[in-house]
Wavefront OBJ file of the C-alpha trace (Angstrom):
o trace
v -52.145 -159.029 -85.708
v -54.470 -157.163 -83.618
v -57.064 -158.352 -81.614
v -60.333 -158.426 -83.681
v -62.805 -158.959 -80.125
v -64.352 -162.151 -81.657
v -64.457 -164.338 -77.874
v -62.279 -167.197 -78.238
v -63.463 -169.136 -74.620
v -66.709 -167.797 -73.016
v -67.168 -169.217 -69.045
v -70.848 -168.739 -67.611
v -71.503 -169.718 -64.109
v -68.651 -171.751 -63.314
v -68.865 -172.762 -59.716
v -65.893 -175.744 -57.890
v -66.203 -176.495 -54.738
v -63.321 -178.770 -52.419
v -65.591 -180.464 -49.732
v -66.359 -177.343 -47.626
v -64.125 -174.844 -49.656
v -65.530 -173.079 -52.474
v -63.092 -172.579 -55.001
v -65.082 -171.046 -57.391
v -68.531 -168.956 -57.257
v -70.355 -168.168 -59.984
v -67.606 -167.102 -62.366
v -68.503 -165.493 -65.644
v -65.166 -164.885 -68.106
v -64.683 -164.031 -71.596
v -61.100 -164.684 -73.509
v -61.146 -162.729 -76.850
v -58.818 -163.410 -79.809
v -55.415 -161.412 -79.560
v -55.630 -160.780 -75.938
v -52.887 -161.660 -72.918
v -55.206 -162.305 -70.420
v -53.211 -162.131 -66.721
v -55.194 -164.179 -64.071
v -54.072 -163.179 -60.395
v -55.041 -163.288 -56.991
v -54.196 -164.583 -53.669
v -53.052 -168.408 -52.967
v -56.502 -170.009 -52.815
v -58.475 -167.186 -54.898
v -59.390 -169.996 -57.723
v -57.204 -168.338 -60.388
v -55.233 -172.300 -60.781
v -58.638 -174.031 -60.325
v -60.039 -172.042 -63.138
v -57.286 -172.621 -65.656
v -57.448 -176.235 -64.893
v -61.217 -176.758 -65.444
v -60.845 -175.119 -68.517
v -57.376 -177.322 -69.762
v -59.373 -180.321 -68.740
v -57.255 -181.276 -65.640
v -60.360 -180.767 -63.129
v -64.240 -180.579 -64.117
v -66.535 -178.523 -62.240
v -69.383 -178.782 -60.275
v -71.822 -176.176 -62.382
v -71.580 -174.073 -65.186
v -70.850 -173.875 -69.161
v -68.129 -173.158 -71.235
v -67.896 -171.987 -75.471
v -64.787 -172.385 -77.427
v -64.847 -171.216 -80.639
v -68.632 -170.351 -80.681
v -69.332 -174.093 -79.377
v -69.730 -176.088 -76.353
v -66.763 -176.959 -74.666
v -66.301 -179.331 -71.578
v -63.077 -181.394 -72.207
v -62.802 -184.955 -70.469
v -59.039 -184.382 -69.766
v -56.351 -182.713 -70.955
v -55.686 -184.547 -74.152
v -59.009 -184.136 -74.831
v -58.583 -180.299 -74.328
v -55.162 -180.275 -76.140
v -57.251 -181.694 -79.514
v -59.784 -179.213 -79.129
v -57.089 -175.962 -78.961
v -56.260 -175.552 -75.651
v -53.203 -176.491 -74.310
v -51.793 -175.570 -70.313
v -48.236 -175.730 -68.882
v -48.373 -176.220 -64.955
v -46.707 -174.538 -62.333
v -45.635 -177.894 -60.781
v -42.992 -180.583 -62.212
v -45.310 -182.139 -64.970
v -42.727 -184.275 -66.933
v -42.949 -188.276 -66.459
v -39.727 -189.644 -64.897
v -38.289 -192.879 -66.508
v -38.978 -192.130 -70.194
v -37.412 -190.194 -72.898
v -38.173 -186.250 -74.014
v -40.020 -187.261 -77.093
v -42.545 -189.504 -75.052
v -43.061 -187.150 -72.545
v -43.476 -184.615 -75.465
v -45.946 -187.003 -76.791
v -47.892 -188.167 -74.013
v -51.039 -189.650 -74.665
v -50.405 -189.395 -78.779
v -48.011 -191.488 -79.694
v -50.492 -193.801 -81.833
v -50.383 -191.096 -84.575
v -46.435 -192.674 -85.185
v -48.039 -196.284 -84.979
v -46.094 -198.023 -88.924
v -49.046 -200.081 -90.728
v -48.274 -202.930 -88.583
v -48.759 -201.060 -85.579
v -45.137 -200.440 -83.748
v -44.263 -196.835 -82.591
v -42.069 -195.536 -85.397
v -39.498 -194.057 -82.768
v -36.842 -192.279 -85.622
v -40.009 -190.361 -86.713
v -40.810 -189.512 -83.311
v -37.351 -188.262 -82.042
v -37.164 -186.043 -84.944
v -40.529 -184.719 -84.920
v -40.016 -183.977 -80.807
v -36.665 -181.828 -82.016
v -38.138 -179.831 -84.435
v -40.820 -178.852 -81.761
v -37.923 -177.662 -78.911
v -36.418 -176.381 -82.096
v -39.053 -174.535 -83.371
v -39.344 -173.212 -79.844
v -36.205 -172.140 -79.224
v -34.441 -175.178 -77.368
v -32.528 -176.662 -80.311
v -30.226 -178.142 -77.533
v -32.513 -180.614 -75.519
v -33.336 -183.293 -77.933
v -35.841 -186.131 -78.261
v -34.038 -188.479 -77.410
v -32.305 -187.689 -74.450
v -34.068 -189.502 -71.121
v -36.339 -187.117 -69.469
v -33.819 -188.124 -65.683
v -30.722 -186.272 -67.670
v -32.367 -182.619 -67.777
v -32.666 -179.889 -64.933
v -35.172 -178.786 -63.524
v -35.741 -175.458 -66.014
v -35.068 -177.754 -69.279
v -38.067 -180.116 -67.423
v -40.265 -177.234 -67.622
v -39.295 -176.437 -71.579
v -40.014 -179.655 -72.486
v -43.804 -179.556 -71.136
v -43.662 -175.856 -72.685
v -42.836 -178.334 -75.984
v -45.599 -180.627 -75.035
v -48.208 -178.012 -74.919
v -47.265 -176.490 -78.134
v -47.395 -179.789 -79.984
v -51.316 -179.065 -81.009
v -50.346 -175.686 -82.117
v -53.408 -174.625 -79.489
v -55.862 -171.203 -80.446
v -55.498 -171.132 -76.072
v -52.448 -171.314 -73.931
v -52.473 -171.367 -70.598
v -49.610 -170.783 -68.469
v -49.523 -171.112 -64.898
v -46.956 -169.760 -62.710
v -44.251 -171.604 -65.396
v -42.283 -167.878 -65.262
v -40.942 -167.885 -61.825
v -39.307 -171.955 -62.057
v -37.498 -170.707 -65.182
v -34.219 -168.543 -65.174
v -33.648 -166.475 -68.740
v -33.443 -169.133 -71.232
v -36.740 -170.518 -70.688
v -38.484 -166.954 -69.738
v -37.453 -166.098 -73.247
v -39.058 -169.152 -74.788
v -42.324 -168.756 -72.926
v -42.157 -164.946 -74.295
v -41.424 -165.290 -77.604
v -43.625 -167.676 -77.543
v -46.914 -165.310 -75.863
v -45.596 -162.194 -78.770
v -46.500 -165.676 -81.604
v -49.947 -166.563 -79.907
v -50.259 -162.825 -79.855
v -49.385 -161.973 -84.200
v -51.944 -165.169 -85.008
v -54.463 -163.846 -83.054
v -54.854 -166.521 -80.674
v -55.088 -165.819 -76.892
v -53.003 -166.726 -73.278
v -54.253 -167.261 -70.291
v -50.909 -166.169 -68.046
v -51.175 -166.847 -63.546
v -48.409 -165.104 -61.877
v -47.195 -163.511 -58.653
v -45.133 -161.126 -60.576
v -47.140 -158.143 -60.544
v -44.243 -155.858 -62.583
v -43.738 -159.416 -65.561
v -47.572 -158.820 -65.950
v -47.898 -155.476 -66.378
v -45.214 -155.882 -69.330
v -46.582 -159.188 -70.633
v -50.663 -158.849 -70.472
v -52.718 -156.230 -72.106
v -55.705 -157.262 -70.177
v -55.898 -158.753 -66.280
v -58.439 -160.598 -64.666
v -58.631 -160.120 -60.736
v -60.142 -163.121 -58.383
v -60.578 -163.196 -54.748
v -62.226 -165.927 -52.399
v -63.714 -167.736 -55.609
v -64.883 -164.514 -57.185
v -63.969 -162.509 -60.131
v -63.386 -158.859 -58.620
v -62.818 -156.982 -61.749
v -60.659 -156.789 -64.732
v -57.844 -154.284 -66.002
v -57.477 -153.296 -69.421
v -53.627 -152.101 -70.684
v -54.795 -148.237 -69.482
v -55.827 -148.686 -66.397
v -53.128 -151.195 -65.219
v -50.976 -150.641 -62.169
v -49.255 -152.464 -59.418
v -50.932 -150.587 -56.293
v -54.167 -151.039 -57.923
v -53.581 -154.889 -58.691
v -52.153 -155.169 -54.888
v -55.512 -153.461 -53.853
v -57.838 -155.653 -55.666
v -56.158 -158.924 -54.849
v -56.370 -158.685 -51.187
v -58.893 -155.899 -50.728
v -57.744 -153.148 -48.956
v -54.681 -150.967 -49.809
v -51.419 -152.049 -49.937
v -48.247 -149.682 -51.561
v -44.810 -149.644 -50.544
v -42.126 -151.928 -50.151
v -42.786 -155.965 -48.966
v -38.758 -155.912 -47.740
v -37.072 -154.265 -44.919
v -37.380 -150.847 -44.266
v -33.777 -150.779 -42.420
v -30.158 -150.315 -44.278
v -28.621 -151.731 -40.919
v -27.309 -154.720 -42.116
v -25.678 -155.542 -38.776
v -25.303 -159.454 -37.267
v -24.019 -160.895 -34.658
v -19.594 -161.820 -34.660
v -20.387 -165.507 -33.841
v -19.904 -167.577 -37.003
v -22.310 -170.585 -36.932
v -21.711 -172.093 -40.454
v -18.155 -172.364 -42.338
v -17.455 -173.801 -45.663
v -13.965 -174.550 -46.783
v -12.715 -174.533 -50.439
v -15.906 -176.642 -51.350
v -15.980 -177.934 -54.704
v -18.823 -179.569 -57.009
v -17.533 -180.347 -60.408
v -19.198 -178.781 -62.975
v -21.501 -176.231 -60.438
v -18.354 -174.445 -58.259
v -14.940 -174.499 -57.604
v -13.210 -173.580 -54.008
v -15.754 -171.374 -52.440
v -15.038 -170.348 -49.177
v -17.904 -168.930 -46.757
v -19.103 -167.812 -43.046
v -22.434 -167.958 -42.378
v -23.025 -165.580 -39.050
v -25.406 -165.821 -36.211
v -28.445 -163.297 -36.900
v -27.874 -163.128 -40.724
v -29.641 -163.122 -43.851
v -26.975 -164.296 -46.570
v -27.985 -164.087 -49.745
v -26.759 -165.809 -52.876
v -27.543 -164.451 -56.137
v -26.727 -165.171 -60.025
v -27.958 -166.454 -63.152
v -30.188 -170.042 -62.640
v -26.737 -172.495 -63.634
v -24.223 -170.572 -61.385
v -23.557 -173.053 -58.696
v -25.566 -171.204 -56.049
v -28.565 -173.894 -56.138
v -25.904 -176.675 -55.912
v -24.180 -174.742 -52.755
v -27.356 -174.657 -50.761
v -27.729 -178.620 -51.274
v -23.929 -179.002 -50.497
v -24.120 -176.680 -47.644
v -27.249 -179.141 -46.147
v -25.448 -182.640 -46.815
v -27.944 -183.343 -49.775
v -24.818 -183.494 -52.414
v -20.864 -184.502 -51.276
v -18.393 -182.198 -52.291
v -15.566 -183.119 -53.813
v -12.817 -181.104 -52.011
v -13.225 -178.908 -48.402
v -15.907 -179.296 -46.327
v -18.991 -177.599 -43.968
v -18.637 -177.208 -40.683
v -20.702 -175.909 -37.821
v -18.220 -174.028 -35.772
v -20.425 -173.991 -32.560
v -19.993 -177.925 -32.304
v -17.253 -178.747 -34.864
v -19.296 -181.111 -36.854
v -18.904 -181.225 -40.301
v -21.862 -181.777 -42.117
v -21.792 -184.193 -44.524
v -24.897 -185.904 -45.253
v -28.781 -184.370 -44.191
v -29.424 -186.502 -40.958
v -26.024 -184.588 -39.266
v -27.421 -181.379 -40.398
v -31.543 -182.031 -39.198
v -29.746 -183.412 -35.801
v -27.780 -180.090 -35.686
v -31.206 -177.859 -35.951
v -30.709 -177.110 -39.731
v -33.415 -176.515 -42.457
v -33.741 -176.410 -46.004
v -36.139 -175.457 -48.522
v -35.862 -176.413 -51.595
v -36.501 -174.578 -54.782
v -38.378 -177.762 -56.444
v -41.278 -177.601 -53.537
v -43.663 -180.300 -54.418
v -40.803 -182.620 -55.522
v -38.489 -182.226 -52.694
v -39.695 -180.010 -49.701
v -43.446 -181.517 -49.234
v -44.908 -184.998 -49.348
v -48.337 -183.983 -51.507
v -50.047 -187.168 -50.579
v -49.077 -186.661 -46.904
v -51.447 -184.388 -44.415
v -50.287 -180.962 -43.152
v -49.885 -182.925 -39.386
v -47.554 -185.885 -40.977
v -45.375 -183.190 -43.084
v -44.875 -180.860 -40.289
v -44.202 -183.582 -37.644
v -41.850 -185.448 -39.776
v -38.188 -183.290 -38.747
v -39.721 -183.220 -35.239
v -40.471 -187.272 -35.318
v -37.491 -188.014 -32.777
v -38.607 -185.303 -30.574
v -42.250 -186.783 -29.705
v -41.184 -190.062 -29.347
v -41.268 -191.350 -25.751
v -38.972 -194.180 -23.678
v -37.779 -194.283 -27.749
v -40.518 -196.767 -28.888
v -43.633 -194.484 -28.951
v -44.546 -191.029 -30.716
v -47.644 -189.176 -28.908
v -50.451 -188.187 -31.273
v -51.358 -185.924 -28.933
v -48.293 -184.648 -29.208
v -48.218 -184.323 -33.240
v -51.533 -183.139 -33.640
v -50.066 -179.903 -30.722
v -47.291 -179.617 -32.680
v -49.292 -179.220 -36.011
v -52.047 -177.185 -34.980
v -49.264 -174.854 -33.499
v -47.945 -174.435 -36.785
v -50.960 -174.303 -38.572
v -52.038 -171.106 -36.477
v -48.284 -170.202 -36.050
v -47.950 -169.403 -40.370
v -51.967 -168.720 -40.445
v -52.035 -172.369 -42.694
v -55.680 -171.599 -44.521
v -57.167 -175.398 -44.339
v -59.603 -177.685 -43.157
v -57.910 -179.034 -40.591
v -54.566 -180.744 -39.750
v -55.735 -183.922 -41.576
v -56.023 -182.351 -44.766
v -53.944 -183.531 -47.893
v -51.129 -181.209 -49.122
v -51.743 -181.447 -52.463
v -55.447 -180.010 -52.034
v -53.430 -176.704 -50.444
v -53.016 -173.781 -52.704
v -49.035 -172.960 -53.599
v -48.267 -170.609 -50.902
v -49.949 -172.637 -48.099
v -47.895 -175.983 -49.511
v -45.063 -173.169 -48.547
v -46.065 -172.458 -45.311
v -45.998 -175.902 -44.596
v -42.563 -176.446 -45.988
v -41.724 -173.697 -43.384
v -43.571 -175.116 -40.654
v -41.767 -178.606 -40.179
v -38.541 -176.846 -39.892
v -40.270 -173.643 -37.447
v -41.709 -177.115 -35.344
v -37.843 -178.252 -35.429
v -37.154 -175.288 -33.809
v -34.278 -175.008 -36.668
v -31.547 -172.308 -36.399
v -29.606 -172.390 -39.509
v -32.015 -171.826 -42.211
v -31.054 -172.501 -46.022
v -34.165 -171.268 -47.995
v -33.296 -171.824 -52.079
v -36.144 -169.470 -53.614
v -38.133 -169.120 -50.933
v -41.056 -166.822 -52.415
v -41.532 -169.005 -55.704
v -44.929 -169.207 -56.912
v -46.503 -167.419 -54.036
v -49.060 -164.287 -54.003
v -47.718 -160.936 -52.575
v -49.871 -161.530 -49.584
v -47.989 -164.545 -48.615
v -44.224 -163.371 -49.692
v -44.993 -160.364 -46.855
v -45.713 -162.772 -44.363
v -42.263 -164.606 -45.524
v -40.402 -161.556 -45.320
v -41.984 -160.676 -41.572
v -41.099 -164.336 -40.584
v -37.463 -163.376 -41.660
v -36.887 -160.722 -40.304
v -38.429 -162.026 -36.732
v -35.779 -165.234 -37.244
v -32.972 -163.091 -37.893
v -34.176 -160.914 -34.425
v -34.422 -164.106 -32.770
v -30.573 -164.862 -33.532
v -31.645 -167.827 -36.165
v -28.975 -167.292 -39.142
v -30.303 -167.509 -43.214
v -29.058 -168.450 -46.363
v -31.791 -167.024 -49.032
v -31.110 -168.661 -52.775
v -32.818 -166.529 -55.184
v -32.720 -165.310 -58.994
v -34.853 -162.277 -58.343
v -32.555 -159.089 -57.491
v -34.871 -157.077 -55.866
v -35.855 -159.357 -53.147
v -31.889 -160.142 -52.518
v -31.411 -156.890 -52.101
v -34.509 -155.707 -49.854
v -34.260 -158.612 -47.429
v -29.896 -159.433 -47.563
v -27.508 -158.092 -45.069
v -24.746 -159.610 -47.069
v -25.006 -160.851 -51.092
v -22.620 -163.321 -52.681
v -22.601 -162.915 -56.178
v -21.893 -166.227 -58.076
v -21.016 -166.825 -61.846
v -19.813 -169.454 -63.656
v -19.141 -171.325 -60.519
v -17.150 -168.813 -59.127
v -17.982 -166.070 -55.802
v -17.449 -163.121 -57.903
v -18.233 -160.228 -55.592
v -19.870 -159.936 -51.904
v -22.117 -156.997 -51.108
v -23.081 -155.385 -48.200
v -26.692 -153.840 -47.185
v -26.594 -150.098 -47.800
v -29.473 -147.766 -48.792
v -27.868 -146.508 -52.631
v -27.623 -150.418 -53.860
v -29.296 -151.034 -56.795
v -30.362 -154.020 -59.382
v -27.308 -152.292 -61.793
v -24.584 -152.351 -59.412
v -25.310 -156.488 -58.966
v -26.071 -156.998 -62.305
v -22.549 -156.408 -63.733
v -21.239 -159.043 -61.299
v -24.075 -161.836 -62.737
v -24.023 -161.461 -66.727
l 1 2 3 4 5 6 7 8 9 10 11 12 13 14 15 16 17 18 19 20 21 22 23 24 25 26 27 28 29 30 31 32 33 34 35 36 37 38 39 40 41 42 43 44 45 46 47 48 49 50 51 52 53 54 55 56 57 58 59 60 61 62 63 64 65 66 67 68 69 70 71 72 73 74 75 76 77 78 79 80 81 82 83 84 85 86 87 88 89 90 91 92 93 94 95 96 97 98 99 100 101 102 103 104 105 106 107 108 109 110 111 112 113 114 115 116 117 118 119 120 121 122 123 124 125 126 127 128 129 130 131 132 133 134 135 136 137 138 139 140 141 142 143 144 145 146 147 148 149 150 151 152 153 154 155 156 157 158 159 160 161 162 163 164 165 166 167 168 169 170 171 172 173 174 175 176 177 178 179 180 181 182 183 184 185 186 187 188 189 190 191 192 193 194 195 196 197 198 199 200 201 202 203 204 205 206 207 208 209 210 211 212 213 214 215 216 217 218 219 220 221 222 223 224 225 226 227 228 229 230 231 232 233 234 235 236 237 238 239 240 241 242 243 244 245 246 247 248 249 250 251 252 253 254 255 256 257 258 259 260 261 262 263 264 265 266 267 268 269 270 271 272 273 274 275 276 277 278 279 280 281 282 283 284 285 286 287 288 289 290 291 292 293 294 295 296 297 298 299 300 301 302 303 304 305 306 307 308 309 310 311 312 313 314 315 316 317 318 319 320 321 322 323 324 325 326 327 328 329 330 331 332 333 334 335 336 337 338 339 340 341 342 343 344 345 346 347 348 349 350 351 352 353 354 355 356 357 358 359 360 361 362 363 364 365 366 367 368 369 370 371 372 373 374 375 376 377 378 379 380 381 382 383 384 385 386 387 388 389 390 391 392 393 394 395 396 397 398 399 400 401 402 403 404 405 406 407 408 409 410 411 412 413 414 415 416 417 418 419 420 421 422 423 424 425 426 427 428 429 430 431 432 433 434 435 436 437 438 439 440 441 442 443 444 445 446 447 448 449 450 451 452 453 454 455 456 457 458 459 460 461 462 463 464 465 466 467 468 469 470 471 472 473 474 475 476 477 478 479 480 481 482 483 484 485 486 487 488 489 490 491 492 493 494 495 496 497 498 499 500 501 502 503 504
């Protein structure tokens, strides 16, 4: 059905601030009925701190809100969820411990309560499948424990959990780039539903190309403020580039060169390494001034080769070595002693401590190196090291005290980067390095690249997006199924086709 302009959500005023920080300034919206509303901006532009106020998650400081022609100020996000408007989060938001159908059901479970009040947990398992059913996941069930999934089936079962009120209001932050096809098609087919009943998505991401095919309308924020907004006509990338960051910006983010060159010296080696199911026997030489990348569908093998390749997982057969000392790396405190890194793909879960300051996250790899006579570690020294950083990646915070989980996505990033920068790391394994940042900050990654690999550091880039392999890679392996089914070099006629037949 087509939109029929009756405003679904109506935001007057809305103003958040974060101590000193405004978040928000005087922000006046209006969500119609029918429309894919796009929300983008910069990390820290107040597009996430909007969406939450409005799923309940965060209140604000001033301002009003209508849904459906009547006040509207949710208490949480139940609260929201009862009232029509339901939100999936960019980070993990599944509860550990318990099964799919309770983390499905999270705070409503007393509508299965029997007359004399026990959880009725056959009618709840079924009633969770024929949700992920109904959504397209007919294999994850209810039952299942929430521990057994990956990270992408995770994110489809709080894509489940927000579609369990059947909301008029979806809101969808940054859920896109965690997911590989399987659950981008869900979260499509799903936005083309909300789109026939005439109900209305509010969609954050980085991806300026996804939203220009997903949204018919796009709402621009910068610094707290709502800069404009783009109707379906007047739509384009250069335009949304512009507006986000306020000057002009065309062009390509990746490297102008088709060089491609490194040095001989081989710094990293991996020997017929095998992790039952992810990859059999893959053999691979990391050199000295490389960018590596590894590319393929999400379940190839190449997430599970990064971890391998760091000590996190134990392969079954071969092994890593570092060929400059002979070590073999087989577990994570060999490969921090031996100046590695790694960045994981699942950043607040496994690359940051949230409740941790910027100082104690980026001094943490670097711990052994400002402690003196072995008994004491300097603060002098760890508040250097972290205000190095902080100006080093231009780390937009208070201070060095400040929490990590106040920090927008793509400054959590630059923190993840810092610790291992402070390490003074020079074998770098980044696993989707530019996930769930704005473009602003994924140039910066690309210049910080391209200064390691000048600087002789050596890179292994993870990533499911083809045109950032091939911009920023000097050499591609191309996994499927487990297997290294083609390598590529750098050259200037490459394009997305001529990997693509090597992934699907």
């Amino acid at each position: 059905m087509a939109e029929n302009n009756e405003v679904l959500l109506s935001a007057r005023g809305v103003c958040k601030a974060f101590g000193p920080t405004r978040a928000l300034i005087d922000v006046d919206i209006d969500v119609r009925r029918g429309e894919i509303r796009g929300l983008i901006g910069e990390n820290g532009s107040g597009k996430s701190t909007l969406s939450a106020i409005v799923a309940g998650a965060l209140g604000c400081d001033e301002g009003t809100f209508t849904l459906k022609g009547e006040s509207y100020m949710p208490k949480n996000m139940v609260d929201a969820q009862n009232k029509g408007v339901s939100m999936v989060i960019q980070e993990m938001g599944t509860i550990p411990g318990i099964t799919v159908a309770s983390n499905i059901f999270s705070g409503r479970l007393e509508q299965f309560n029997n007359r004399i009040g026990l959880l009725n947990w056959k009618r709840i398992n079924r009633k969770a499948d024929d949700i992920l059913a109904d959504i397209g996941a007919p294999d994850i069930k209810g039952a299942m424990m929430i521990d057994q999934l990956n990270f992408e089936d995770r994110k489809i079962v709080e894509i489940a959990r927000a579609m369990v009120s059947n909301p008029d209001l979806l809101i969808i932050d940054e859920t896109t780039t965690a997911l590989a096809q399987k659950g981008r098609t869900i979260i499509y087919n799903l936005i083309e539903r909300i789109h026939r009943e005439n109900k209305a998505v509010l969609f954050i991401s980085h991806d300026l190309d996804e939203l220009m095919r997903v949204c018919n309308t796009i709402t621009v924020l910068r610094d707290g403020l709502i800069i404009g907004t783009l109707t379906k006509e007047n739509m384009s990338v250069d335009q949304m580039r512009s507006m986000m960051v306020g000057r002009e910006l065309s062009g390509s983010y990746y490297r102008a060169d088709y060089d491609g060159s490194y040095s001989d010296e081989v710094v990293l080696t991996a020997h017929q390494v095998t992790l039952s199911p992810y990859f059999e026997n893959i053999d691979l030489e990391l050199h000295k001034g490389e960018i590596l990348g590894f590319g393929g569908l999400s379940n190839c093998g190449m997430h599970e080769l990064g971890r391998v390749l760091f000590g996190i997982e134990k392969p079954i057969t071969g092994y890593v070595k570092l060929n400059r000392t002979g070590v073999e790396v087989s577990n994570t405190t060999t490969a921090v002693q031996s100046r590695m890194a790694y960045v994981s793909k699942d950043r607040d879960k496994e690359a940051i401590i949230l409740d941790a300051s910027i100082q104690s996250n980026v001094v943490l790899p670097s711990l052994k190196n400002l402690t003196k006579a072995h008994i004491h570690i300097s603060p002098r020294s760890e508040k250097r090291l972290a205000d190095d950083q902080i100006k080093t990646m231009s780390i937009k915070c208070r201070d060095e005290k400040q929490s990590c989980k106040e920090l927008s996505g793509g400054n959590k990033q630059k923190v993840v980067f810092a610790k291992w920068l402070g390490k003074e790391s020079d074998i770098m394994i980044l696993d989707c390095p530019t996930r769930g940042i704005d473009v602003g900050v994924k140039a910066d990654m690309y210049r910080l690249m391209m200064d390691l690999k000048k600087e002789g550091k050596a890179i292994i880039m993870i990533s499911e997006e083809l045109p950032e392999l091939i911009g920023m890679s000097d050499r591609m392996l191309i996994f499927k199924d487990g297997e290294l089914k083609k390598v590529l070099k750098r050259a200037p006629g490459l394009e997305e086709k001529d990997v693509i037949e090597y992934i699907i």
